[in-house]
N, C-alpha and C positions, 0 to 999 in steps of 0.2 A: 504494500500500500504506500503510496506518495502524497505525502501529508507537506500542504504549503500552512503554517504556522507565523501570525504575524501580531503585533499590538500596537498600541499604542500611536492609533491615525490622530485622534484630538482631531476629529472632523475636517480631515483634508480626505477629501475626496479625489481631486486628481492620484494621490498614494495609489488611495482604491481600484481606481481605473488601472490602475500600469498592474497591479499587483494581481485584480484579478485577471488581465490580458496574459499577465506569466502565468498563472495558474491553469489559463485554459491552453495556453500553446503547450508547455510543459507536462499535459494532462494529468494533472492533480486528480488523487481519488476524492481528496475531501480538504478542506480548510478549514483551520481551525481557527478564531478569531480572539487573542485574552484580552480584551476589553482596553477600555479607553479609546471606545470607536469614536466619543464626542469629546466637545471641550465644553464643560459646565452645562452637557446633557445638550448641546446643539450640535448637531449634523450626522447623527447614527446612522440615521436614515438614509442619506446617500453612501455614506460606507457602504452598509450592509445592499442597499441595492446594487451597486456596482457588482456584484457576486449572485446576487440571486439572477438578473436580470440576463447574465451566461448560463443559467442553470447548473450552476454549481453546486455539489454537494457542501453547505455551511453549517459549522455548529459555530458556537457564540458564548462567551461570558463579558456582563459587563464589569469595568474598571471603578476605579474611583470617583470617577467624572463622570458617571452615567445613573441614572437612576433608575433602579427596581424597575418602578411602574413605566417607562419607557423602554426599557430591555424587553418587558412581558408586550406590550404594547408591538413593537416592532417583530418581535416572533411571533406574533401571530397575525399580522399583516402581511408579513413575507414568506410564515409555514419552514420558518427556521427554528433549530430547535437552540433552546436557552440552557444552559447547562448549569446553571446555577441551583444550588444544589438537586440536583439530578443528573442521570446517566444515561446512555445507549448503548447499544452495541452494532458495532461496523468491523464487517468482515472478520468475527469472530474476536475482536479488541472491544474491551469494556473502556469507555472512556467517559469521568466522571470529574465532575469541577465543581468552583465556588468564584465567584466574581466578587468584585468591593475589594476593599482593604483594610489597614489594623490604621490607615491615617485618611481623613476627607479627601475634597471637597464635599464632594456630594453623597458619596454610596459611603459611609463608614462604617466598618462592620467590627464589631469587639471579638476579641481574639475565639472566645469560648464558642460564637456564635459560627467563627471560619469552619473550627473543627467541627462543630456539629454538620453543617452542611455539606460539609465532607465528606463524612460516616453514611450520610444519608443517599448520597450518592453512590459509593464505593460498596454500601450493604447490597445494591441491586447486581453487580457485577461483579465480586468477589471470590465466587467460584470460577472464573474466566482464568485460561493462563498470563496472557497478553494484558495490561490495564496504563492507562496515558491518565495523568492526574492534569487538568490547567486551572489553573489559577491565574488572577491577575496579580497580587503578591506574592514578589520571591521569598524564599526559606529565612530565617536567621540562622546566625553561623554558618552562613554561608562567605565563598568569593564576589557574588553579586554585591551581597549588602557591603560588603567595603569598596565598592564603586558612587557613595553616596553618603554624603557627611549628613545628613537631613530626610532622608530617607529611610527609617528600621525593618527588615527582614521582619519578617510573621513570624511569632513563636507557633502558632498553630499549624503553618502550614509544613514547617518543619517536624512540629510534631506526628502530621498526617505520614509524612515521607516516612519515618520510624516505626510507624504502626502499620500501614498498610501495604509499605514497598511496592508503590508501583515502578513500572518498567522505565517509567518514562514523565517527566512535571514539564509541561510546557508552561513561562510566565512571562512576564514584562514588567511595566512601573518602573523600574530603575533605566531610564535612557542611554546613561553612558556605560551601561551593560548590555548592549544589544548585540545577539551573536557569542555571548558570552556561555561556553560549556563546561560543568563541571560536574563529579562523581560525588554522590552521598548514599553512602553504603550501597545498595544494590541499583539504586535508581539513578539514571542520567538525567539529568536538569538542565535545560537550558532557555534562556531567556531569550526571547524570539525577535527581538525589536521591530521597529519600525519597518524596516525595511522587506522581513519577509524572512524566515530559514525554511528551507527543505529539510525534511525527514525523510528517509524508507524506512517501512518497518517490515 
């Protein structure tokens, strides 16, 4: 499976357009989006249409800067599915997420609340061999969070990684970590930035 993985547009939509144009030249199975499609909850909508509108395979969580009722809102405008706290499965991969973060603007979600929607996600696919965690906050104690004086890593999502070990945490939030790959115990991490990473799995 060829997973195009990206975050952090803050409603530029020209991004969208080029990103999703690679995704369809490149024939992507599916795209995964960690949120921060808007900026203070404006322009999700063309993100995500940019993608829907090639029929592309999208799933979604929103960022910090997007809100709940607009995330829920636009998946079911577009018949894309929201992964917050919830999961699917694709091609025999359980993949299961949580959107917002442990700091604002607008989605702020407390640490206790991350892991729970986690758990709630992760209970439906758990028997799966294969599982992709996304989130839009990176782990604490991690190499991302020290790319950000002002930015703190999720103790929750780190805790997820420890309890659930999935194969794989796609995220973003930290900007001058984009592209950035690292190992925490069994699970590869990688912060997907702006601009787009390829995955095979």
């Amino acid at each position: 499976m060829k997973i195009l993985s990206a975050s952090d547009f803050h409603g530029d939509s020209l991004l969208a357009e080029k990103l999703a144009e690679d995704a369809v030249k490149n024939h992507a199975d599916l795209v995964l989006l960690c949120g921060d499609l808007s900026h203070a909850d404006v322009g999700a909508e063309a993100v995500l249409g940019a993608f829907k509108k090639r029929n592309l395979k999208v799933l979604f969580i929103p960022g910090n800067h997007d809100a709940l009722a607009t995330a829920d809102f636009l998946a079911e405008l577009h018949g894309i599915k929201n992964l917050h706290g919830y999961s699917v499965v694709y091609y025999d991969i359980g993949i299961f997420g949580c959107g917002g973060a442990n700091t604002g603007p607008v989605n702020y979600l407390k640490e206790s609340e991350i892991l729970d929607l986690l758990g709630q996600g992760f209970e439906k696919i758990k028997s799966l061999n294969k599982k992709i965690m996304v989130t839009h906050a990176h782990p604490s104690d991690s190499i991302t969070e020290k790319f950000s004086n002002f930015i703190p890593g999720s103790k929750a999502v780190r805790a997820a990684i420890d309890k659930f070990q999935p194969d794989l945490l796609l995220c973003g939030h930290v900007h001058e970590a984009a592209g950035l790959e690292e190992k925490i115990g069994k699970t590869r991490v990688i912060n997907v930035g702006r601009q787009g990473t390829w995955i095979d799995i």
